[in-house]
C-alpha positions, -999 to +999 in steps of 0.1 A: -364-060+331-386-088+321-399-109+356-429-110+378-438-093+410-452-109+438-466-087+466-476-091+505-486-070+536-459-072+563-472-063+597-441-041+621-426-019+599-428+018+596-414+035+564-434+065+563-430+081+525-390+062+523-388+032+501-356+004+510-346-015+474-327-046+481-308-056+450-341-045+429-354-083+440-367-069+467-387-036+481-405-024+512-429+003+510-455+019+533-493+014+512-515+050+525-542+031+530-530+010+556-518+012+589-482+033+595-472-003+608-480-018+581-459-026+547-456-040+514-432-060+499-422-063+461-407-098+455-391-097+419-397-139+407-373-140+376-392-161+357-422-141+343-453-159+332-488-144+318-511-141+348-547-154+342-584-146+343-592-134+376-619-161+373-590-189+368-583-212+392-548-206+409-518-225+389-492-244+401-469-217+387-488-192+408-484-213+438-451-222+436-441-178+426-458-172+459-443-193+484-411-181+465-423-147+476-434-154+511-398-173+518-378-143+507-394-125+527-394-147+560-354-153+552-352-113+548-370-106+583-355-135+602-320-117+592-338-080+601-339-095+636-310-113+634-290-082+627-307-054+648-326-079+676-364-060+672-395-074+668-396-100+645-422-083+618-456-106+607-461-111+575-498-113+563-499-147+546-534-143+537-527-107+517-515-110+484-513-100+451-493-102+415-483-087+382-458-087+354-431-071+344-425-057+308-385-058+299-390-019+297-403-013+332-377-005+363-382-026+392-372-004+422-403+025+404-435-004+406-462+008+422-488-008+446-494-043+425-530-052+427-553-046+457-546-059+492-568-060+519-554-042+541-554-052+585-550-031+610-514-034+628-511-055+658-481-038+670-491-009+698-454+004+693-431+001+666-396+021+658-394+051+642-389+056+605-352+069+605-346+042+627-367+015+607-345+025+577-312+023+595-327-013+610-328-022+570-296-014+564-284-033+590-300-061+572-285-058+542-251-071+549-263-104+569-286-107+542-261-106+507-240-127+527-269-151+527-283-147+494-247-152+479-245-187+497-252-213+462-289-222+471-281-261+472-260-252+496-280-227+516-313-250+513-309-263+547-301-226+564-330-213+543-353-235+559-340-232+596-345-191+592-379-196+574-391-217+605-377-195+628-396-166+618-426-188+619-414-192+659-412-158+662-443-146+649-463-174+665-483-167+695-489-203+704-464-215+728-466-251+714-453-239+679-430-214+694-412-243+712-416-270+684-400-246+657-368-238+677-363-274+684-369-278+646-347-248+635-312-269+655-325-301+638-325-290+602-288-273+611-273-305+633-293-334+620-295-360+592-312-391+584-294-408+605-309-424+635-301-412+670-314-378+665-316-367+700-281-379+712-263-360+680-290-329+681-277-322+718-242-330+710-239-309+679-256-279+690-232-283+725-201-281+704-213-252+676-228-231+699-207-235+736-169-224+728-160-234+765-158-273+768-162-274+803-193-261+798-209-281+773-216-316+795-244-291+809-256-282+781-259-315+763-279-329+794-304-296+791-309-298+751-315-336+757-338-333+781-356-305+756-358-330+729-372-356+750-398-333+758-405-323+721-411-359+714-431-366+742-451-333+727-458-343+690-466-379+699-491-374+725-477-390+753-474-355+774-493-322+771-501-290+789-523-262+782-507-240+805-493-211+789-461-212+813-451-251+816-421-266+802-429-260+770-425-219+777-395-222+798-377-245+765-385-216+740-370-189+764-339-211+773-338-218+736-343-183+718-307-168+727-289-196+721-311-198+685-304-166+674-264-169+678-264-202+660-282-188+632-260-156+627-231-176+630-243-204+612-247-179+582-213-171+585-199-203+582-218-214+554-204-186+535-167-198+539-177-222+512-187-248+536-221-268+537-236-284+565-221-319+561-189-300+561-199-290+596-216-318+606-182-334+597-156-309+622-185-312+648-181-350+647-147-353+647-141-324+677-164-347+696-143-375+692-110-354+697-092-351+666-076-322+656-095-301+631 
């Protein structure tokens, strides 16, 4: 199997000696010399390349293989919480390493690639093994469905779940807040104008079933947005931990985490999000669907 391997530490998983294999593009593995909490991850970039001189300044190739890498990955562990609602697991952005491989070579038997500095786990607790490895497997169907989505049209899903782990794994209540405001306006949005008014009227009708219902919402998720733009252009700010901006990311996390599962599962009924933008729009104007 001729490709390249890209490697990072993932911090809130706990293999033990077990190895999980996700379509041999992807595998987890505990490294001894680290943590118990603490895992690798094999990303298999199909498009192999000759790695240079250590001394070499990074490529553009490089670059580009390893936020290939680091997405995967993010997209895999915003569906491992997605599917099984644990922790969301950290990975290590600053830990990585690479290597190629020969058309002879078996993906699913690579070994450690490279040297990783390895940090010590910031999770106290974390699952056990057998149930780790029953938490992947959970994954896995979540995940095919997503990876068999065409990418053109999973592009805008890819990005929502990539920025939601980012929310998730923040510990700064600003980001937390901002990226789950984000996450509904790269599902609900376009270039379009009037981005508060439709972000609060979309999200209302994909996530609330019962109508009577969503008047409250749409007032809420306005009122969030307003907030959000008052936030990124300066015109309102706290440093308090537990002001509006905390009280927006826990209204919003539950209501973020359905849309996302079910947002996977429209998308793989061969629709795309102008398809749904499209039903969304014309339910709010009362036409049958």
């Amino acid at each position: 199997m001729d490709g390249h391997v890209r490697t990072c530490t993932v911090d809130g998983l706990n293999l033990g000696e077990a190895r999980f294999n996700w379509n041999d593009q992807l595998i987890i593995f505990h490294n001894k010399e680290s943590d118990a909490n603490s895992s690798n991850i094999h990303v298999l970039i199909p498009s192999p390349f000759v790695l240079p001189k250590p001394e070499d300044p990074m490529t553009k190739e490089q670059n580009e293989g390893q936020g290939y890498a680091f997405e995967t990955i993010a997209m895999f562990l915003a569906c491992y919480h997605l599917s099984n609602d644990l922790n969301m697991p950290k990975i290590i952005t600053n830990t990585w390493a690479s290597m190629d491989l020969s058309a002879t070579e078996s993906f699913d038997k690579v070994k450690f690639s490279g040297i990783i500095s390895q940090l010590k786990s910031s999770f106290d607790n974390v699952i056990s093994v057998e149930h780790t490895l029953e938490a992947l497997e959970n994954t896995k169907p979540l995940f095919d469905k997503l990876m068999s989505i065409p990418k053109k049209i999973r592009d805008p899903l890819s990005v929502a779940l990539i920025v939601y782990h980012k929310s998730k794994t923040s510990d700064e209540v600003f980001t937390q807040f901002l990226d789950l405001v984000t996450v509904l306006e790269t599902l609900f949005t376009e270039n379009d104008g009037e981005t508060k008014y439709k972000l609060a009227l979309r999200t209302s009708i994909f996530y609330e079933r019962d109508s009577s219902k969503r008047n409250e919402l749409f007032e809420k998720l306005r009122t969030i947005y307003r907030d959000r733009s008052d936030l990124i252009h300066g015109n309102k700010i706290s440093l308090n931990p537990y002001s509006v901006y905390h009280e927006h990311f826990e209204f919003l996390l539950p209501m973020v985490f359905m849309i996302l599962k079910n947002y996977i599962g429209v998308l793989s009924e061969d629709m795309t999000k102008k398809d749904i933008i499209k039903l969304i729009d014309r339910e709010a104007l009362g036409e049958s669907q």
